[in-house]
C-alpha positions in Angstrom: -12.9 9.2 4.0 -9.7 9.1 2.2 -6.9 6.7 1.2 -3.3 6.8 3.1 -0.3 5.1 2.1 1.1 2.8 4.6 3.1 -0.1 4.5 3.1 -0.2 0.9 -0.6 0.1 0.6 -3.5 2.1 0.9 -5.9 2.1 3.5 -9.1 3.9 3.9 -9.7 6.3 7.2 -12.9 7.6 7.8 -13.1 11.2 8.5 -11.2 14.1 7.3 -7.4 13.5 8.1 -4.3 15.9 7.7 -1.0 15.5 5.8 0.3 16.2 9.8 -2.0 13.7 11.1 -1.2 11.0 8.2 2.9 11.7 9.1 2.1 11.6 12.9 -0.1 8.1 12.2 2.7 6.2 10.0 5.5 7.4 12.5 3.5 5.7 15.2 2.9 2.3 13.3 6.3 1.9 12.5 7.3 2.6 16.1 5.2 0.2 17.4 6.4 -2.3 14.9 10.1 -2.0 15.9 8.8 -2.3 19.8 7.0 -5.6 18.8 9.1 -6.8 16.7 6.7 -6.5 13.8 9.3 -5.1 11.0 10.2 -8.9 11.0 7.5 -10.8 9.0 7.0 -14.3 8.6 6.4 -15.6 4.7 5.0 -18.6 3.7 6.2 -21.4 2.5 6.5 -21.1 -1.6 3.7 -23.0 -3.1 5.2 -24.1 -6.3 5.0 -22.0 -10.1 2.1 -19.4 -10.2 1.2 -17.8 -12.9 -0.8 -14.3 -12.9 -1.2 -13.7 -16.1 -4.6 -12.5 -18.1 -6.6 -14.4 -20.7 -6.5 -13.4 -24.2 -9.7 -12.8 -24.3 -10.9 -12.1 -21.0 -12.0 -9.2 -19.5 -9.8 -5.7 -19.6 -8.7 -4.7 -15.9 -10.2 -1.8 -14.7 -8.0 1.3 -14.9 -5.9 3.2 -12.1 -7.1 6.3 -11.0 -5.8 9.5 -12.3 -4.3 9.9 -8.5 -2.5 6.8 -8.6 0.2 8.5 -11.3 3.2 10.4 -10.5 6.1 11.7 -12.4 9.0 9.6 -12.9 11.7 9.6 -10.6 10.1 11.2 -7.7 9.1 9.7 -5.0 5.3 10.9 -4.4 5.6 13.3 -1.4 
């Protein structure tokens, strides 16, 4: 398995996939989006003030992993 960015996320593919293969995968998502008109997406409605923020004393998040990290001001490629 591993994780690929796309679409601003990560998703996990089974099997063992190449940098090529990745590259090939995302140019044909975003193709298809264009042909379907899926780079448009719809957003909800705005449900009023939210707020996401953590308890004093509530639980610590769990940290990022050590692959999440990259220098600033590059891009991660």
């Amino acid at each position: 398995m591993v994780f690929v960015g796309l679409l601003g996320g990560f998703v996990l593919i089974p099997g063992d996939v190449t940098a090529v293969e990745v590259e090939e995968m995302n140019k044909r998502l975003f193709a298809q989006l264009a042909a379907t008109a899926g780079m448009s997406i719809p957003l909800l409605e705005d449900r009023g003030r939210q707020f996401h923020h953590r308890r004093i004393d509530g639980r610590k998040g769990a940290p990022f992993p050590s692959w999440f990290y990259r220098p600033a001001g590059t891009d991660g490629k």
